[in-house]
C-alpha positions as CSV (number, residue, x, y, z in Angstrom):
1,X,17.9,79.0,-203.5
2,X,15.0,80.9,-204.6
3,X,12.1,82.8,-203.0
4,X,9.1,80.3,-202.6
5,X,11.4,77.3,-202.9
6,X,11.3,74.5,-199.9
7,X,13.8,72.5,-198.3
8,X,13.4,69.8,-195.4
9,X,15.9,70.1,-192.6
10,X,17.4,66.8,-191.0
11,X,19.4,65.0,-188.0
12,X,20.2,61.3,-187.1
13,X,16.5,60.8,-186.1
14,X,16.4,60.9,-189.8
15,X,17.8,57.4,-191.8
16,X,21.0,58.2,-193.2
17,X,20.2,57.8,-197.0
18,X,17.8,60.7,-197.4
19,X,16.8,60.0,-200.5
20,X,13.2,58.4,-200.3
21,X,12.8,60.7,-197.1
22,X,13.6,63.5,-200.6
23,X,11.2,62.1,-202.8
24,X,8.4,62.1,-199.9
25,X,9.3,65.7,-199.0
26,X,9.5,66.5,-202.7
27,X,12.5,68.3,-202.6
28,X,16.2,67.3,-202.5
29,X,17.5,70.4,-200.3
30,X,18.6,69.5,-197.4
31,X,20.5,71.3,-194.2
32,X,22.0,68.8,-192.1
33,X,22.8,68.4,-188.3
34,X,26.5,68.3,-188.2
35,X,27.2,69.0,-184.5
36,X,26.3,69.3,-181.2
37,X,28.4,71.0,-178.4
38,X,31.7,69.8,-178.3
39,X,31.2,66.0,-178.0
40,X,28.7,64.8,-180.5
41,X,29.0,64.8,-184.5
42,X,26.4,63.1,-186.3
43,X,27.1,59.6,-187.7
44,X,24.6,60.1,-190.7
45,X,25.9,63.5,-192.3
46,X,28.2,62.1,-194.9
47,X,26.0,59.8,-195.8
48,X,22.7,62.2,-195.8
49,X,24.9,65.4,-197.8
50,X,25.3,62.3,-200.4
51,X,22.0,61.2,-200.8
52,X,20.4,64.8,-201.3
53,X,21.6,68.3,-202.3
54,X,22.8,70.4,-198.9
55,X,23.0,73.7,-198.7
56,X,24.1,74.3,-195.5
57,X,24.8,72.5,-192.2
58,X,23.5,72.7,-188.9
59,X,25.3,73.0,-185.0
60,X,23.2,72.6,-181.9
61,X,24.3,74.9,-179.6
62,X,25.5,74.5,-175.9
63,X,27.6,77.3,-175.3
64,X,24.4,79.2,-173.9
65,X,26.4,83.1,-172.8
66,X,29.9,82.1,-173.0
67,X,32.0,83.2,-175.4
68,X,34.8,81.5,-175.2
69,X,32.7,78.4,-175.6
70,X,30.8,79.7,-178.5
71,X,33.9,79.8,-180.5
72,X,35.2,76.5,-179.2
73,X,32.1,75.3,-180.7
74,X,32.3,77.1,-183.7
75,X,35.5,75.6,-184.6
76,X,34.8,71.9,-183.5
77,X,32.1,72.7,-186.0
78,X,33.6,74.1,-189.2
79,X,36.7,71.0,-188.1
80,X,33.8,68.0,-189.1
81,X,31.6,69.2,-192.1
82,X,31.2,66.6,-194.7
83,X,31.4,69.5,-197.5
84,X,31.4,73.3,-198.1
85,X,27.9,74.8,-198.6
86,X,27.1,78.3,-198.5
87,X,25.2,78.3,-195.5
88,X,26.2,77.1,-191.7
89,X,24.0,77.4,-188.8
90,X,23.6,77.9,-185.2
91,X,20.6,76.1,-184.0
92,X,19.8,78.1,-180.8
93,X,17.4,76.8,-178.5
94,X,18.6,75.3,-175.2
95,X,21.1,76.4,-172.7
96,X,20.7,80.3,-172.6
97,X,21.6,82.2,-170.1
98,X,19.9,84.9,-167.5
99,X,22.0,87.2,-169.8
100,X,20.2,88.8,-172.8
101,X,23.5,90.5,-173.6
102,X,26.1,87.8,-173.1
103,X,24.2,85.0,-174.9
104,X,23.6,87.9,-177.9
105,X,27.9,87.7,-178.0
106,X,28.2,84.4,-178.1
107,X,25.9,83.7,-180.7
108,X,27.8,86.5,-182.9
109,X,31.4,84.8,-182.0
110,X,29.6,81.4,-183.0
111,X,29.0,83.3,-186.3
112,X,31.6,85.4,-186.7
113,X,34.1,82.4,-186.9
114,X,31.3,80.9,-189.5
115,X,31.7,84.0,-191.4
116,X,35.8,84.5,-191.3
117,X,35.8,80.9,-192.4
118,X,33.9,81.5,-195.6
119,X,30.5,80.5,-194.9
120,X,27.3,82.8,-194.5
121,X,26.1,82.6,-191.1
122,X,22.4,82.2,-190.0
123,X,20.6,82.2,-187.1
124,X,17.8,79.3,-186.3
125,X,15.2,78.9,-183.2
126,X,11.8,80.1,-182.3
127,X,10.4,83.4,-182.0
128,X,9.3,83.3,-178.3
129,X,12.5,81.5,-177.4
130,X,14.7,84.7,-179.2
131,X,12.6,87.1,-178.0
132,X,13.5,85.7,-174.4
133,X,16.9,85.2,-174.5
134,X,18.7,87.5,-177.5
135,X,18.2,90.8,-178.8
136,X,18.1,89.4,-182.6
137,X,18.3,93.0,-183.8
138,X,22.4,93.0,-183.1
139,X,22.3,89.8,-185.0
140,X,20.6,91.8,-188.0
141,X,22.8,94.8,-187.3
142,X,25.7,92.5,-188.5
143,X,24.3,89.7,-190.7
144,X,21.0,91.4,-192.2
145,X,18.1,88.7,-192.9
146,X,20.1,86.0,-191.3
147,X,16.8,84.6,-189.2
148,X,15.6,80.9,-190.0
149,X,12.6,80.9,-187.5
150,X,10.5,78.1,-186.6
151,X,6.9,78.3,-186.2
152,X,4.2,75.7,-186.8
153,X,0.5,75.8,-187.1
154,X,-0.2,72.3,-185.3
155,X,1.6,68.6,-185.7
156,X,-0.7,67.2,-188.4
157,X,1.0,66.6,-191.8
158,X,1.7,69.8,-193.3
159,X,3.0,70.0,-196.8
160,X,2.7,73.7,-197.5
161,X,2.7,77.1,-195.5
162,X,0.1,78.2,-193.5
163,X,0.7,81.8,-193.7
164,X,-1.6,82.8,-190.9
165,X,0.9,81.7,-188.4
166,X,3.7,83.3,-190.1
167,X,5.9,84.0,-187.4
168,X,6.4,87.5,-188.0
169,X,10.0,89.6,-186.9
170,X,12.5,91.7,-189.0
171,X,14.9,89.8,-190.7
172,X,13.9,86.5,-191.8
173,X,14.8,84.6,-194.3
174,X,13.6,80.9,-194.0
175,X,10.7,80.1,-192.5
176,X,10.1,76.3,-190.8
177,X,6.4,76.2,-191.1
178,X,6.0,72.4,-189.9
179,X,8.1,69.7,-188.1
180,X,5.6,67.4,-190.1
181,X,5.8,67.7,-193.7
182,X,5.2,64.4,-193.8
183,X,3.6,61.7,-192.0
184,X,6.4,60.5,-189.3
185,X,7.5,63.6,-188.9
186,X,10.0,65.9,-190.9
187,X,11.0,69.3,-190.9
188,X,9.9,71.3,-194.2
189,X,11.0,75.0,-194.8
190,X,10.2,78.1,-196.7
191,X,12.5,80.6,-198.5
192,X,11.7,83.9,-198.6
193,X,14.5,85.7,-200.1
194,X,16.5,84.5,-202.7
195,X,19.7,83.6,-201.9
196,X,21.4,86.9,-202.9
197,X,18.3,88.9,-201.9
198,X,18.3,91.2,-198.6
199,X,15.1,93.2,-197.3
200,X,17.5,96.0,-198.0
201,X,17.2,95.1,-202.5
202,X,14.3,94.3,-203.0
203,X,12.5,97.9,-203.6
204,X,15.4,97.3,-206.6
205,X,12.5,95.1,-208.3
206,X,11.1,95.9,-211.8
207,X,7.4,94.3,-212.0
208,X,5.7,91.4,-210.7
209,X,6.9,87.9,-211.0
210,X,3.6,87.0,-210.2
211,X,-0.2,88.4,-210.4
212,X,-1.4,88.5,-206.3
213,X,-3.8,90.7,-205.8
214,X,-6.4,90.8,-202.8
215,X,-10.1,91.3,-203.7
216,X,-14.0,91.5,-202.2
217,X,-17.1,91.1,-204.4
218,X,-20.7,92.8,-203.9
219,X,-24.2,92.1,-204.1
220,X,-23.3,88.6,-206.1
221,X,-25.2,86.2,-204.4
222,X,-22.4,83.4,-205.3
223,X,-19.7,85.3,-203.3
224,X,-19.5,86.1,-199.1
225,X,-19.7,89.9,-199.2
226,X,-18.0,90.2,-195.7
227,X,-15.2,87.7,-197.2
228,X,-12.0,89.3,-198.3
229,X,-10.3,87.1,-201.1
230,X,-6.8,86.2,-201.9
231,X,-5.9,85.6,-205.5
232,X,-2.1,83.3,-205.7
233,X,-0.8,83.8,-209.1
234,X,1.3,81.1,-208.3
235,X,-0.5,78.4,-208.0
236,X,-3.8,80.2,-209.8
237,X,-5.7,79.6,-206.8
238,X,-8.5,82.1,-204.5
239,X,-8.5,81.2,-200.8
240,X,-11.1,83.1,-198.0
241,X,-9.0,85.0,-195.9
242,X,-10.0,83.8,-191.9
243,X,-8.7,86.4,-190.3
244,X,-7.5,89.8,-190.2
245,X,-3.8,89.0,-189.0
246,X,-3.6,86.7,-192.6
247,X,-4.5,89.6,-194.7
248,X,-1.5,91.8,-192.6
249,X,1.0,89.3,-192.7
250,X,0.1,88.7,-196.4
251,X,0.4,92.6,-197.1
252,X,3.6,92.5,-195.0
253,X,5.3,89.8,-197.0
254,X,4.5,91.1,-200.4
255,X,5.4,94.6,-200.1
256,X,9.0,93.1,-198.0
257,X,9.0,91.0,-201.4
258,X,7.9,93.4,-203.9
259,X,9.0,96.9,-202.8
260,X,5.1,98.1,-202.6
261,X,1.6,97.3,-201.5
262,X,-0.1,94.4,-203.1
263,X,-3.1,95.4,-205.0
264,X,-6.3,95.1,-203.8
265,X,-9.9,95.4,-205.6
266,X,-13.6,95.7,-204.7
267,X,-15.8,94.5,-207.5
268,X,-19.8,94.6,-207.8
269,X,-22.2,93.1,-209.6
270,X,-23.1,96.3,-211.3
271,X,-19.7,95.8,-213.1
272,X,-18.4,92.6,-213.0
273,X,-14.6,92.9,-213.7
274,X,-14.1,89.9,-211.7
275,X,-16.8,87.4,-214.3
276,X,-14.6,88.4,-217.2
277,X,-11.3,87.9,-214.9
278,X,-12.1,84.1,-214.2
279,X,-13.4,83.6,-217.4
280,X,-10.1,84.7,-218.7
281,X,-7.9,82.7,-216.2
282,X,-9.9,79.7,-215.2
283,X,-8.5,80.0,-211.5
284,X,-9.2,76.8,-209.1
285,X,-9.5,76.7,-205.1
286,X,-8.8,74.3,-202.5
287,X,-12.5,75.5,-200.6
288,X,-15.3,73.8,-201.9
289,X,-17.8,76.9,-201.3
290,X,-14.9,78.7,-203.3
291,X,-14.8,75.8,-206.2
292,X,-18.9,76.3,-206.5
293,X,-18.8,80.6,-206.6
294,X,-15.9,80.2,-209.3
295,X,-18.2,77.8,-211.4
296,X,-20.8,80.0,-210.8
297,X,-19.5,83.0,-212.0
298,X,-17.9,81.4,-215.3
299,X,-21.5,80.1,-216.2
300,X,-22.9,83.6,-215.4
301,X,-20.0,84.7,-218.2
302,X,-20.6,81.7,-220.5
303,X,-24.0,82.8,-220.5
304,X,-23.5,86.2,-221.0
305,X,-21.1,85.3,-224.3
306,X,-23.9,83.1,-225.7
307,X,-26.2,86.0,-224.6
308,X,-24.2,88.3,-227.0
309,X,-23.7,85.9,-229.7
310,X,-27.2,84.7,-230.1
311,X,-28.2,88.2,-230.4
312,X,-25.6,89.1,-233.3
313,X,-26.7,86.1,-235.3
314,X,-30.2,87.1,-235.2
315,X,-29.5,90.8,-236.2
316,X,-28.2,88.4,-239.0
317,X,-31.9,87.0,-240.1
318,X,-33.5,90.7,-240.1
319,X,-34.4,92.5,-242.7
320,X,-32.9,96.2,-242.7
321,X,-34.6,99.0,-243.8
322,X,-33.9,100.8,-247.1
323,X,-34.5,104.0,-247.5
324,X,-35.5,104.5,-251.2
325,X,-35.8,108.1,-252.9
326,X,-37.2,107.6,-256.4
327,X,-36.3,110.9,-258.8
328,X,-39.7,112.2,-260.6
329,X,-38.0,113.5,-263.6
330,X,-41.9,114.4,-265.1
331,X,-42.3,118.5,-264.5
């Protein structure tokens, strides 16, 4: 998978042919529940890895600090996948022990066995909940940017990231940013590193793939002066920035992506880089106030062109002055 690209996690709440549940989500990547402990296998996984493209399968884990259970469960696992992805998880979120320690070693034996087998093992729950229970940097220490971490904004229908919220920790490669993506109720998910990609790369990067910069205008009445503005190249779009923690955690991601700070601009009205910028690049926002200073600012430019070009025609119309020096040849 690629940076930026989503896919919808899945269980037997979910119907076993996925594949309007797909079209809904609008993507066919799935990662299905396969397990749970050592006494439940879902009845829907062949079904669902047939009706959508899986990329890895999912165990709920009960083995909580013990080891020897982690591996039993591990290998009960790996015994009843439906096909061989790259990716297997441990879904870690119930059961832990009083033992930071001890449930830290069993989740590595639960991966460990995932890795010796041939898979690439990640690591799933909530931030709170691994901050509580496991010390998620020995995880990293072994398996680097193996984190899929769950964190969502509310439980209203969420289609897309809400980056404020980003649930930020070392390490991370998916992000769940909703458990409704849409109306019902489905998990939807993030990438944030290409599949090869580790945290450890990406300062390897030659340019941008994209133009995000960060930006504030002054003294244009059309534009909030206190308002610091993000511009996505991705989608062409400017949004307000609400807070101060969603210009950090966009800083954070971009330079973890990128290998270097994203840019960031002040313009004024005095000169206005940013008229000839939207002119240039027509961008579009999902804020109405935002929609309305963007129009704005391309009339302001549109007039300014016409401006310019009425004023060259009628240099056009004028007469120039000659200078003419008539010789007096009489002495």
């Amino acid at each position: 998978m690629k940076k930026n690209d989503y896919f919808i996690d899945v269980s037997s709440y979910q119907s076993a042919d996925l594949t309007a549940i797909c079209q809904a989500a609008g993507t066919r990547k799935t990662i299905i529940k396969v397990s749970e402990g050592t006494g439940y296998l879902s009845p829907n996984r062949f079904t669902q890895a047939q009706t959508s493209e899986p990329i890895g399968y999912y165990h709920f884990a009960r083995f909580g600090g013990n080891v020897s259970q982690a591996v039993a469960e591990a290998n009960y696992f790996l015994a009843n996948l439906p096909t061989k992805p790259t990716y297997l998880v441990c879904d870690y979120e119930d059961d832990a022990s009083t033992s930071k320690q001890a449930n830290t070693n069993a989740v590595l034996a639960f991966m460990d066995q995932c890795a010796q087998a041939g898979f690439k093992p990640i690591y799933y729950s909530y931030k709170p909940y691994t901050l509580a229970n496991v010390d998620y940097h020995q995880i990293l220490a072994k398996y680097p940017d193996s984190l899929w971490i769950a964190a969502y904004p509310n439980y209203n229908v969420t289609p897309d990231p809400i980056w404020s919220i980003f649930p930020s920790m070392d390490g991370i490669r998916w992000w769940q940013f909703t458990s409704t993506g849409i109306a019902g109720g489905l998990d939807k998910n993030v990438v944030l590193l290409d599949d090869n990609e580790t945290t450890q790369n990406t300062t390897t990067f030659k340019g941008e793939e994209t133009m995000d910069f960060l930006f504030n205008i002054k003294g244009d009445p059309a534009w909030n002066e206190g308002t610091l503005y993000f511009y996505n190249g991705h989608t062409n779009q400017v949004r307000a920035l609400a807070h101060v923690d969603e210009m950090k955690i966009i800083q954070q991601i971009y330079k973890d992506n990128n290998g270097h700070d994203i840019p960031s601009y002040t313009w004024t009205n005095q000169a206005p880089w940013y008229v000839r910028f939207f002119r240039a690049l027509n961008p579009d926002s999902t804020s109405a106030e935002i929609k309305e200073a963007i129009k704005t600012t391309k009339e302001q430019s549109k007039a300014t062109v016409d401006a310019i070009t009425a004023e060259i025609a009628k240099s056009k119309d004028i007469p120039q002055k000659v200078e003419v020096t008539i010789k007096d040849d009489k002495k």
